[in-house]
C-alpha positions in Angstrom: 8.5 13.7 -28.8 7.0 15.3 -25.7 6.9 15.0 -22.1 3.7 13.7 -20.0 3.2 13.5 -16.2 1.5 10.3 -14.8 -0.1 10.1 -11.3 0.2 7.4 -9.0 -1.2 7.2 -5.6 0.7 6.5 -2.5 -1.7 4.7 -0.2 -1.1 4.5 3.8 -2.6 1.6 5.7 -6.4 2.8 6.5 -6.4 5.1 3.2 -4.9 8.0 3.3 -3.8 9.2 -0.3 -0.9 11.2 -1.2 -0.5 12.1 -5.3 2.8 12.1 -6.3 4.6 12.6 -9.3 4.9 9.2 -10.6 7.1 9.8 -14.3 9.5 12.7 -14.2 10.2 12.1 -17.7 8.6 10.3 -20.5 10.0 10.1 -24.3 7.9 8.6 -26.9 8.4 7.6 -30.0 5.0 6.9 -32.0 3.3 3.8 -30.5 7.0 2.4 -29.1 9.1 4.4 -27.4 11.3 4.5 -24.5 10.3 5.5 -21.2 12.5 7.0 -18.6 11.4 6.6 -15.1 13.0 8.9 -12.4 12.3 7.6 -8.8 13.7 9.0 -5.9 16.0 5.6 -5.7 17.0 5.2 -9.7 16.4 5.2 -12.7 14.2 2.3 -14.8 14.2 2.0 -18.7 11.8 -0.2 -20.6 10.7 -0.4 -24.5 7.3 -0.7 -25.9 4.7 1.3 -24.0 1.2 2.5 -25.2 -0.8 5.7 -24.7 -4.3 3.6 -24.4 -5.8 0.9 -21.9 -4.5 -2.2 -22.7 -6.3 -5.8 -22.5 -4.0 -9.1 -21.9 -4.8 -12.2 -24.2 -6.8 -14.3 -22.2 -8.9 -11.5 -21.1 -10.2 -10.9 -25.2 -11.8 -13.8 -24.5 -14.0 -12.1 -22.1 -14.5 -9.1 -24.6 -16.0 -11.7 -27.4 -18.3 -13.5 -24.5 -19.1 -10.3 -22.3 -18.9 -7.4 -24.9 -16.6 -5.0 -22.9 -13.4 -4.3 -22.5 -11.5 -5.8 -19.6 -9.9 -3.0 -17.7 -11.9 0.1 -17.0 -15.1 -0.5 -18.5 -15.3 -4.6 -18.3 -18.3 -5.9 -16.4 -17.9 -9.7 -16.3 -20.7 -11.9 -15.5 -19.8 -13.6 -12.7 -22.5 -16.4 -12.5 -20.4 -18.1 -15.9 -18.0 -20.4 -14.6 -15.5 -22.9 -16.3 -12.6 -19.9 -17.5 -9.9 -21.1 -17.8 -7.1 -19.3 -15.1 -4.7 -16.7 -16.5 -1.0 -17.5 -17.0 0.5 -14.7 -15.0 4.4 -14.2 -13.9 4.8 -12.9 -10.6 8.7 -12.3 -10.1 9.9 -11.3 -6.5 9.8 -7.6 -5.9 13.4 -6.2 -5.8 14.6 -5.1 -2.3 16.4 -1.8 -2.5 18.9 -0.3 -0.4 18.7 3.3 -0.1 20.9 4.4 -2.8 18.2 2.9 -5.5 20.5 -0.1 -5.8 19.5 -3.9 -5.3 19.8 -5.1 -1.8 20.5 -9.5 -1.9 19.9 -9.3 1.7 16.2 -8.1 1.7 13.6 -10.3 2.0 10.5 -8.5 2.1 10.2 -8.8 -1.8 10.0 -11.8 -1.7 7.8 -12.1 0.9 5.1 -9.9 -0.6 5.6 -11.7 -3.6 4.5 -15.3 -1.8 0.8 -13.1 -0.3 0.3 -11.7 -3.4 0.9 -14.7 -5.5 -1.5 -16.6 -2.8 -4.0 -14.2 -2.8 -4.2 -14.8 -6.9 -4.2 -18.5 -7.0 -6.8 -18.9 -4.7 -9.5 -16.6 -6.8 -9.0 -19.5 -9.3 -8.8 -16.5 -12.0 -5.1 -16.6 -12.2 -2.4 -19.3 -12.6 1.0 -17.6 -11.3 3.8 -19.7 -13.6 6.8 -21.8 -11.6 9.5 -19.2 -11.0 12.1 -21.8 -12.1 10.9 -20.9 -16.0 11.4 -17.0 -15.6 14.1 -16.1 -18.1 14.6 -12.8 -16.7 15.6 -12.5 -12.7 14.1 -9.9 -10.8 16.8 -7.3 -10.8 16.9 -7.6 -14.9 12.7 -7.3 -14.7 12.7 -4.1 -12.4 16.2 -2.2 -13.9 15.8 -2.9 -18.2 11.8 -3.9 -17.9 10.5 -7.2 -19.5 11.8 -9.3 -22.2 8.5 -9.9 -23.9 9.7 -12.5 -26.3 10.7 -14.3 -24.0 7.9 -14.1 -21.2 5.7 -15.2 -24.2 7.9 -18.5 -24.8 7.2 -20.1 -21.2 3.5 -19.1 -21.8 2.9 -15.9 -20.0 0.0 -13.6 -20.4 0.9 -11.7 -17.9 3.7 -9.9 -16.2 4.5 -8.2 -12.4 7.4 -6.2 -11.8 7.5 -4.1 -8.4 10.5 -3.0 -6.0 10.3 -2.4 -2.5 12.1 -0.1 0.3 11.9 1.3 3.6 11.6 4.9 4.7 11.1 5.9 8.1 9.6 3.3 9.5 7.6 2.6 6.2 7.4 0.2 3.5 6.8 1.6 0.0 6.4 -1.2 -2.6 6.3 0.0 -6.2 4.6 -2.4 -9.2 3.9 -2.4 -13.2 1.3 -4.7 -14.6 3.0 -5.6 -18.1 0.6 -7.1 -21.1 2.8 -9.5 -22.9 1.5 -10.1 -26.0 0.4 -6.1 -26.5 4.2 -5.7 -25.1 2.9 -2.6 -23.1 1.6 -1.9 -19.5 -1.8 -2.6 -18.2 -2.6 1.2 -16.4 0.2 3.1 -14.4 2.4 1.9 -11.9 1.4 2.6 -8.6 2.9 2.8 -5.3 1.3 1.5 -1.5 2.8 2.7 1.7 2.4 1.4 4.7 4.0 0.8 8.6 6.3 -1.9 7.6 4.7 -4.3 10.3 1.6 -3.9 7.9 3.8 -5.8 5.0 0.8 -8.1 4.7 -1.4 -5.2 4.2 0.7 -3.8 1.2 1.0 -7.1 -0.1 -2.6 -7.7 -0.2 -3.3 -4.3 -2.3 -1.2 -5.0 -5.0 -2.9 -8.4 -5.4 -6.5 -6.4 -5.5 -5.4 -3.9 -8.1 -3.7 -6.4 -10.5 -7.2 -8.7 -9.8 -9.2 -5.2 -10.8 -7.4 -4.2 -13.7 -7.5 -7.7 -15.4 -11.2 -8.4 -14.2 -13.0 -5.5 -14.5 -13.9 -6.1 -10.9 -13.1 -5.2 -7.7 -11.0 -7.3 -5.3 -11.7 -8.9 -2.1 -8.2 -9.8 -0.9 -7.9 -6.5 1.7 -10.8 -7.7 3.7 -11.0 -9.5 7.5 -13.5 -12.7 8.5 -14.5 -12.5 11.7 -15.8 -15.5 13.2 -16.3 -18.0 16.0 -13.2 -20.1 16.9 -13.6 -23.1 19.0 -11.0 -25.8 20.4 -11.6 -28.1 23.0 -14.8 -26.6 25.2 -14.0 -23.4 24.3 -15.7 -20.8 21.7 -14.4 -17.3 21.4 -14.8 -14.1 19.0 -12.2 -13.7 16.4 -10.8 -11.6 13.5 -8.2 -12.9 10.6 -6.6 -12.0 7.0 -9.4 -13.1 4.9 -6.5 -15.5 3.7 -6.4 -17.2 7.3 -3.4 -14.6 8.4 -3.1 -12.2 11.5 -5.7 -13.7 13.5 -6.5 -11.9 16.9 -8.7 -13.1 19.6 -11.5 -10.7 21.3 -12.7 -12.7 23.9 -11.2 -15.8 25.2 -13.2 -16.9 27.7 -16.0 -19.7 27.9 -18.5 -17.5 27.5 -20.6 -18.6 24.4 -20.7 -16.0 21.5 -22.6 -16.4 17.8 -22.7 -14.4 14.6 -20.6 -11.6 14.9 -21.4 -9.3 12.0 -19.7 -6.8 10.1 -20.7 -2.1 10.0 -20.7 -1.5 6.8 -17.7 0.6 7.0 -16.0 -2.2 8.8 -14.9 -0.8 11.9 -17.4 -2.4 13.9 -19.0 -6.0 15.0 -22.6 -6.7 16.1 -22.3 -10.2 18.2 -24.5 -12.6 20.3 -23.1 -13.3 23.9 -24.0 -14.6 26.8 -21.8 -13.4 28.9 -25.2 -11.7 31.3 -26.8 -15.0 31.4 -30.1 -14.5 28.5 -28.6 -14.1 24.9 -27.4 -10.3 24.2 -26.2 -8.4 21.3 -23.8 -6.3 21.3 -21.3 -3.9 19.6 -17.9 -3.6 19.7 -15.8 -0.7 18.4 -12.9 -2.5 16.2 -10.8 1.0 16.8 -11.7 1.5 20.7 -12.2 -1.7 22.0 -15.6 -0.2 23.5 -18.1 -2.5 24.0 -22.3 -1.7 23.7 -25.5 -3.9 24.5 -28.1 -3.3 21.8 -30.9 -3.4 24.0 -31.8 -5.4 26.8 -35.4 -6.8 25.6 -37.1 -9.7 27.3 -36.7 -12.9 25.8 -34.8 -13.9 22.4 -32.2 -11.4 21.5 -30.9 -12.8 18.3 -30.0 -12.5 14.0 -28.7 -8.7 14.4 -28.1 -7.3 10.7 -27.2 -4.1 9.6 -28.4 -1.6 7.5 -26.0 -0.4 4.6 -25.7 3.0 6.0 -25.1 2.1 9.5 -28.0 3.8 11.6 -30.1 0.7 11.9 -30.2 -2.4 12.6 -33.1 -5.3 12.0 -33.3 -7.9 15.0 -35.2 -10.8 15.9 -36.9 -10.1 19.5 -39.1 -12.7 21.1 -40.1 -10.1 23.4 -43.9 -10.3 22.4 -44.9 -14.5 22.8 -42.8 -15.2 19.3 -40.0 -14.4 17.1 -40.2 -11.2 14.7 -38.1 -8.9 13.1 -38.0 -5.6 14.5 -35.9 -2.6 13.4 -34.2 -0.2 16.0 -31.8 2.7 15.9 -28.2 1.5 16.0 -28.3 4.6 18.8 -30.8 3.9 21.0 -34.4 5.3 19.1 -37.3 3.8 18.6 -38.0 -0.1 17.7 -40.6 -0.5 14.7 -42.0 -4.1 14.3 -41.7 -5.2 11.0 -43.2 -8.6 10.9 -46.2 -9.9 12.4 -47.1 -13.6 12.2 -47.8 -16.7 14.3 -45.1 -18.4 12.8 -41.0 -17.6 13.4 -39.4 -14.5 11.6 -35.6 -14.5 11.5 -32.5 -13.9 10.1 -32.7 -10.6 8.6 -30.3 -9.1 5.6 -30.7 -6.1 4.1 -30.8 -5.5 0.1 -27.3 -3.5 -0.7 -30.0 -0.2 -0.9 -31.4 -0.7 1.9 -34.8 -0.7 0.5 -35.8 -4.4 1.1 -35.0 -7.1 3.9 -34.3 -10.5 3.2 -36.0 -13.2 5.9 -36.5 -16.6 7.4 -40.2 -17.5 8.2 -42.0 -20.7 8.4 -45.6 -19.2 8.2 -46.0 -21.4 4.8 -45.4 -24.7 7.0 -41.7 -25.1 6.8 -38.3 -22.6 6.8 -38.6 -20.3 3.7 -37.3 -17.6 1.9 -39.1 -14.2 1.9 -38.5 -10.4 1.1 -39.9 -7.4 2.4 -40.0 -4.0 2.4 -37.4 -2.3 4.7 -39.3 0.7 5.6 -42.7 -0.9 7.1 -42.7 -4.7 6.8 -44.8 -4.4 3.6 -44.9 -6.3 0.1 -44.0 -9.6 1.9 -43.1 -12.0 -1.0 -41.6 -15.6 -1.1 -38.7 -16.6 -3.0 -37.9 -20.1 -2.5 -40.3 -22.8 -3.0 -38.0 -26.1 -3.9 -37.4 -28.1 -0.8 -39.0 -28.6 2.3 -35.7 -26.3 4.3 -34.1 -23.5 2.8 -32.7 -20.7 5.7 -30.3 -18.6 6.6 -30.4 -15.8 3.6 -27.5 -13.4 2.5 -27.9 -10.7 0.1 -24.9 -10.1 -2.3 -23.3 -6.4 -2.2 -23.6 -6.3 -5.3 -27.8 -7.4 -5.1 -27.5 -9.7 -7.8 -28.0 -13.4 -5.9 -29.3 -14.2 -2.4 -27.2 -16.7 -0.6 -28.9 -19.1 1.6 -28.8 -22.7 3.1 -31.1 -25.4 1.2 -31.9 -28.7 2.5 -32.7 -31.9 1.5 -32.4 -35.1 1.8 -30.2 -35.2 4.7 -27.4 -32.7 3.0 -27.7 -29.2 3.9 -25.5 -27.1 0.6 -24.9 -23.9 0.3 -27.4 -22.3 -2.6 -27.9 -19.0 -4.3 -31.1 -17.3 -5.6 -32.0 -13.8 -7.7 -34.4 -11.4 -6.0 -36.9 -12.1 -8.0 -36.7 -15.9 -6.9 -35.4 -17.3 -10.3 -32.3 -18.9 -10.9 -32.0 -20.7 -8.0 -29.1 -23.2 -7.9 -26.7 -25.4 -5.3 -23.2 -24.1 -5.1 -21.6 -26.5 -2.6 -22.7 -30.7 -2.2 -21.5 -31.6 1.8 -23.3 -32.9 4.3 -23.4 -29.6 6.8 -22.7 -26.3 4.7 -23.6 -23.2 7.0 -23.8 -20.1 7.2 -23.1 -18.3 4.1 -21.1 -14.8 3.9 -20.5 -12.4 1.0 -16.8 -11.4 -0.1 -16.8 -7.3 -0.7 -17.3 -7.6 -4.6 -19.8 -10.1 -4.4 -17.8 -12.9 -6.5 -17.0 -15.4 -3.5 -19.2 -17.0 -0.8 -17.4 -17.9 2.2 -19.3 -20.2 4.6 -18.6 -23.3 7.5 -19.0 -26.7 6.9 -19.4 -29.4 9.8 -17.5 -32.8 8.7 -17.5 -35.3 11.9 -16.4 -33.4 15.1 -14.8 -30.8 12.7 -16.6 -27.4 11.8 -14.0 -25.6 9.1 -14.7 -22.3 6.6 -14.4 -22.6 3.2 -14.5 -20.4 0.2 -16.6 -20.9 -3.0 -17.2 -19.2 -6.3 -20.6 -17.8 -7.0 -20.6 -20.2 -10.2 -20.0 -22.9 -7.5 -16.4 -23.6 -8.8 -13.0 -22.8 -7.0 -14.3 -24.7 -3.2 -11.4 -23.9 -1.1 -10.2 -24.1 2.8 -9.9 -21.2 4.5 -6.6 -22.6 6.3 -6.7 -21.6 10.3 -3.7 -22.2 12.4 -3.2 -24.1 15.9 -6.1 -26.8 14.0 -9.1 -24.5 15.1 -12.7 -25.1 14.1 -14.5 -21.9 12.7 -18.3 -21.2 12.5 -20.5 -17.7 12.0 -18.4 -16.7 9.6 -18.7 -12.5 8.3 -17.2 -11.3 5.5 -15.7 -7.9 6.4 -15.8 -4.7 3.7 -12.3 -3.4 1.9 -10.1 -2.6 4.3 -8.1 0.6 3.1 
């Protein structure tokens, strides 16, 4: 019998972290024993926990085809499709009062509960059970810890307990993962604090770290799209919940504006306005509100990318008779030509290294797929050679796949390719699919899709399973789509 301390993290809104003492005592008994968990707001008892990482049920499935296990050291393959979702229970988070004691008037645990449970679902990796089945309420789940006999009986893998409170103007929301068939967590519980306006925010987090931990992976659910919303005769710049949530409008005028396009570190947006009369990029300052042309070249200004460490960016600039690539100093230095060709060069993306550039050109007679080197232009190599359109490339943070729009017989899909230009394949079979956009971990493509007089964003797996709307209130259309980083 001994006594260990666990650390959890308390995590503020843009990520500030704050260790705390997660456990003030813990009593074991062998490989089951009975854990006494002291929070500032009660005390929490529970049988049956581990001293290892723990794997749930479906997830040894992944072991056998991907050799690894699934939390920690799990790297799943993300270009195999057809798993089948994971039976997970997500109960309400308890709402305590500030003597630790349950609090039936609350309502933000239920609240987070609905984002979280959302956010899950709509990965296609989980399959959140019907509420009405739970045998245990929420109160019983958070104050004597899970029944695991009976979670198993209504067909849980799977089990979320959490609590929430405020503090000074702050919600802190506390969770455990629980593996039901092991009968033992999956990791520590941890703790996310936030402004309590930023509920969303908090709600989001917990659904990224339950996705990593049973995944392997990183999640993408604390992340922002912006794109271009239009109603009517009107287009504007906007920013949203990558769920469709919190949307705020940046300009709201008629002035036209195209592919904004996410820093790397997410705080700001290269965009195409023109608001000065000839097409101009700018930059815009997420945190400020400060606004920056990128130049003010004669001719095309157009297909601003950035580099993955912020100081560049690669442009197409019609400045010299016909479209090329250049790259220029996000700051103002020199602009170095990269391409040189009688035919168009454009839409530029850079290799999650920065090493290489990803490009547009018709010099072989119709819109193809090339890469080249970032530094000079060099080592120019196509990639795509099925179809007589195939435009618009993406590279994947993770490097793995290009995305990219292939045409064809009047459809126009969405399609992914390796670097080397193997393993080409369609994702998506519409009419109009367009412009194609990387989640943060590289495991969802989000793009627009023109259907009649409608232009909408949907979501689709990189195995090309799981198409979903992206649901936008007050019936806007959305086009340009960019997938922003993690938001911490």
């Amino acid at each position: 019998m001994g006594q260990v301390s666990l650390t959890g993290l308390i995590m503020g809104r843009w990520g500030s972290d704050q260790q705390f003492d997660f456990f003030k005592e813990y009593v074991r008994n062998g490989m089951a024993g009975i854990v006494t968990c002291r929070w500032g707001f009660g005390f929490l008892n529970w049988a049956g926990i581990a001293m290892k990482k723990l794997r749930i049920a479906v997830f040894s499935l992944l072991f056998l085809v991907y050799g690894a296990p699934a939390y920690g050291a799990l790297s799943i393959d993300i270009t195999k499709g057809g798993l089948q979702p994971l039976p997970i229970a997500l109960s309400d988070f308890v709402d305590l009062s500030p003597d630790g004691t349950a609090s039936p008037q609350g309502t933000s645990g239920h609240r987070i509960n609905e984002v979280v449970t959302a956010d899950l679902e709509r990965s296609g990796l989980f399959k959140p059970l019907d509420p009405a089945t739970f045998l245990q309420t929420p109160v019983e789940l958070w104050q004597q810890g899970p029944n695991f006999r009976g979670w198993r009986l209504i067909g849980a893998d799977a089990v979320v307990s959490g609590a929430v409170h405020e503090k000074d103007g702050k919600l802190i929301a506390d969770f455990f993962l629980h593996d039901v068939y092991q009968g033992s967590l999956v990791g520590k519980g941890k703790r996310f604090t936030a402004p309590v306006r930023d509920w969303r925010h908090v709600a989001h987090r917990i659904a990224d770290e339950i996705y990593t931990r049973l995944t392997g992976e990183s999640g993408y659910f604390t992340s922002r799209i912006a794109f271009v919303a239009n109603k009517g005769d009107m287009k504007w710049l906007a920013l949203m919940d990558q769920d469709g949530a919190n949307r705020v409008d940046l300009t709201r005028d008629r002035t036209i504006v195209l592919t904004p396009r996410f820093a790397p570190a997410g705080e700001q947006l290269f965009y195409l306005s023109y608001e000065r009369g000839p097409p101009r990029i700018f930059r815009w300052d997420l945190y400020t509100g400060k606004r920056t042309i990128q130049g003010d070249y004669p001719g095309l200004n157009s297909a601003p990318a950035w580099s993955p460490d912020g100081r560049s960016m690669a442009v197409t600039l019609s400045m010299d008779g016909n479209s090329e690539i250049y790259l220029r100093d996000i700051h103002g230095g020199g602009l170095r030509r990269l391409t040189e060709n009688s035919a168009i060069d454009t839409s530029p993306s850079f290799s999650p290294d920065g090493s290489q550039i990803v490009f547009n050109s018709d010099r072989g007679g119709s819109p193809q797929i090339y890469v080249m080197d970032a530094a000079d232009g060099g080592n120019v190599r196509r990639l795509t050679f099925e179809g007589s359109y195939n435009a618009a490339p993406c590279w994947s943070p993770r490097g793995d796949y290009i995305a990219y729009v292939s045409g064809g017989g009047g459809r126009f899909r969405i399609s992914v390719i390796d670097p080397k230009g193997q393993n080409s394949r369609a994702l998506t079979d519409s009419w109009m699919d367009e412009s194609p956009t990387w989640s943060p971990n590289g495991r969802v493509i989000l793009f627009s899709r023109q259907a009649g007089s409608q232009t909408r964003l949907y979501t689709v797996d990189l195995t090309g399973h799981n198409e979903r709307l992206v649901s936008l209130d007050d019936d806007l259309n959305g086009s340009d789509p960019s997938w922003s980083p993690l938001i911490r």
